[in-house]
N, C-alpha and C positions, 0 to 999 in steps of 0.2 A: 486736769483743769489748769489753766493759763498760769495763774498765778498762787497755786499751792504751795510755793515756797515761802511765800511772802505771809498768806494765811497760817501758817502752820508757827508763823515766829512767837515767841512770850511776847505778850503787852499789842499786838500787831491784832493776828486775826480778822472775823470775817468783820469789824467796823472798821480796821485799819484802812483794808482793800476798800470796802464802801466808799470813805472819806475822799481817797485817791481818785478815785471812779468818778468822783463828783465835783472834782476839783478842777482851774481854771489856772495854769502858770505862765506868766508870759516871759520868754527867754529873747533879752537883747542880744543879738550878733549869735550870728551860727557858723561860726569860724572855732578857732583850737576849743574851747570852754565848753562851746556852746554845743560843739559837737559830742561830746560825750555826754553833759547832761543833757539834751534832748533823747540821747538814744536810750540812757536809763529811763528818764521817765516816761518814755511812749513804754519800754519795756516795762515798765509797771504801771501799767496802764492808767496813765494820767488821764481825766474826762478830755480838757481840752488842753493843746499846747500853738500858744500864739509862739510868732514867729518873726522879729526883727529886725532885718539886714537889707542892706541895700546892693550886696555885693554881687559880681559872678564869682564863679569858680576858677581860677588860674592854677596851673600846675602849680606854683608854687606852694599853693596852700596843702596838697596832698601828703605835705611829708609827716602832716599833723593833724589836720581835720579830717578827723577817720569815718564822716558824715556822706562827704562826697567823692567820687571817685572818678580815674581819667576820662569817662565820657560824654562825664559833665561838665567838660571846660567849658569856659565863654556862656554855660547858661546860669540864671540868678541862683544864688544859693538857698532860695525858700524854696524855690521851686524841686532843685535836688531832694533837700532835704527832704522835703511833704514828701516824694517819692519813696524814698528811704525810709522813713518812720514809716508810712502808710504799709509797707513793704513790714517791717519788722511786726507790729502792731496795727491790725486796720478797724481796731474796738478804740482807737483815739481819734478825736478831732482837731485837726491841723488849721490855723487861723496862719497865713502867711499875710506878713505887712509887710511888702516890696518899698521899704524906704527907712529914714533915719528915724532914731524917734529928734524930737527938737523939743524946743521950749513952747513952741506952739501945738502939738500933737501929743508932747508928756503926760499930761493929763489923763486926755481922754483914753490913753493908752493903758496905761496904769489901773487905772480906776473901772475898766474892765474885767480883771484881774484879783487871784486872791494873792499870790505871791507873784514877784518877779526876781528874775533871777540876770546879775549884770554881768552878761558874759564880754562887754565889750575890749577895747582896749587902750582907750585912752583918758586921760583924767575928766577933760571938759563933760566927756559922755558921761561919766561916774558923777560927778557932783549934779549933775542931771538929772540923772536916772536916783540919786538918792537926795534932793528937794522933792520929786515930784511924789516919789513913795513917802516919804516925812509929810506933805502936804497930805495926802491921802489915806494916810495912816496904814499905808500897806506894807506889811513884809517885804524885806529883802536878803537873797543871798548874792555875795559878793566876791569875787574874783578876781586875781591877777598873778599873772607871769609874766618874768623875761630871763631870756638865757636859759641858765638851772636852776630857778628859784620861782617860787608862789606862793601865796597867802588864800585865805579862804575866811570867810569873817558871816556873821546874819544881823542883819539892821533889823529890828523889830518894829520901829517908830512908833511906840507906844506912849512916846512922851517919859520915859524915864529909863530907859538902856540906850546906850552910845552908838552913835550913828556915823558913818564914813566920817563926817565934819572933827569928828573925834580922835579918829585913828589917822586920818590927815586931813587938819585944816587947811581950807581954803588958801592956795597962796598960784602964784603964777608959776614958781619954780618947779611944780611938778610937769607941768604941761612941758617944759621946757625937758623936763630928763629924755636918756635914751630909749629911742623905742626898740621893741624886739626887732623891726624890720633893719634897725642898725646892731644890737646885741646878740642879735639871735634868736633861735626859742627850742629849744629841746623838747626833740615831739611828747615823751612819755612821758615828762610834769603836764603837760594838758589833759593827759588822761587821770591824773592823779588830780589837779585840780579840778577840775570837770564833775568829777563821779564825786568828789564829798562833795560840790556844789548839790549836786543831785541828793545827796545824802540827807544833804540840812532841811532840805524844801523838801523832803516825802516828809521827814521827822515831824517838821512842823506843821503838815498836813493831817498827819495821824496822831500829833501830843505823845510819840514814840523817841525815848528818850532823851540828852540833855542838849540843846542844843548851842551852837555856838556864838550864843550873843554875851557881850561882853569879854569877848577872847578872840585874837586873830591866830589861825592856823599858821604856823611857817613850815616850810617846805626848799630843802636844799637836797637837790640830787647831788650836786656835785661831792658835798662832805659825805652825805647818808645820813642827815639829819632833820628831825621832824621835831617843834616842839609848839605848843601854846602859849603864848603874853597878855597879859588881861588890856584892855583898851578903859583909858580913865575917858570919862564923860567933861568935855570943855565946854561946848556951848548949850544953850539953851534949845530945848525943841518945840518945832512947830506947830508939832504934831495937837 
């Protein structure tokens, strides 16, 4: 059976797979992040996995988005992907959204959705992607890398756990920092960040153990250092 490793876990079992089965996650940006947490959770067989990016495929992305590969340069990356997943797992249902999400499409995007997972890569998109899930009271797991470093955090917006606005308030300076396309990105922290992405979002699918809200993940390859920071609660939520 497909997924007898996952049924066979303590706490897991045949409701955990159920829950998965039935569930509905939509993963922003199918680049470094997004590439590994999609491929876990088509691999465990998520019901459905929306899907959106606006991008193609360039070589350059391959030294990290282990999603797509050389013969799918120059074609959109939902479209790879859906091949790819469909390919890995074809017990999942692939929702590709050939475009950005915005302030006018956030919504109804979201709200489709039981968790969403913010694989993108820049701040505007994050403060975005986490108003529009605080508005909608929907789960979120959170990511980011540059260089040799990542973080990995889960927004619950249940109105009383700390949400991005927490762990970084709203300011213009972030927008302004360096991006990986100027710092860099070291392929293998994507797949480290990636897959607890994917971790957090089956956890909270199946109520299978502690998840990471209230605490940001750190992540330095470069030392060989991993530790957890609790994230205090600043503003108010909307939720």
């Amino acid at each position: 059976m497909r997924y007898t490793r996952h049924i066979r876990l303590a706490n897991f079992g045949d409701a955990g797979q159920s829950a998965v089965e039935s569930a509905r996650v939509l993963v922003i940006g199918a680049g470094g992040l997004g590439s590994p947490a999609l491929m876990y959770m088509a691999a465990a067989g998520v019901g459905t996995l929306g899907i959106v990016d606006d991008d193609v495929v360039d070589i350059t992305n391959l030294q990290r988005q282990v999603l797509h590969s050389t013969p799918g340069q120059g074609r959109p990356k939902v479209e790879t992907a859906t091949e790819a997943l469909t390919a890995l797992n074809p017990n999942v249902t692939i929702e590709a959204h050939q475009y950005r999400i915005t302030s006018e499409n956030a919504a109804d995007l979201v709200n489709a959705y039981d968790i969403v997972l913010d694989c993108s890569d820049n701040f505007a998109t994050r403060y975005l992607v986490n108003s529009a899930c605080e508005a909608a009271g929907v789960p979120h797991v959170w990511g980011a890398l540059i260089a040799y470093y990542g973080q990995v955090s889960v927004f619950l917006h249940d109105g009383e756990s700390p949400t991005l606005e927490d762990l970084y308030p709203q300011s213009d300076e972030y927008n302004q920092l360096p991006s990986p396309q100027v710092k860099g990105t070291f392929g293998p922290v994507c797949g480290m960040v990636g897959s607890l992405m994917a971790v957090e979002a089956i956890k909270i699918l199946t109520g299978v153990g502690k998840i990471m809200s209230g605490r940001v993940a750190l992540f330095d390859a470069f030392g060989g250092q991993m530790r957890t920071i609790p994230i205090t609660k600043r503003h108010n939520s909307g939720a």
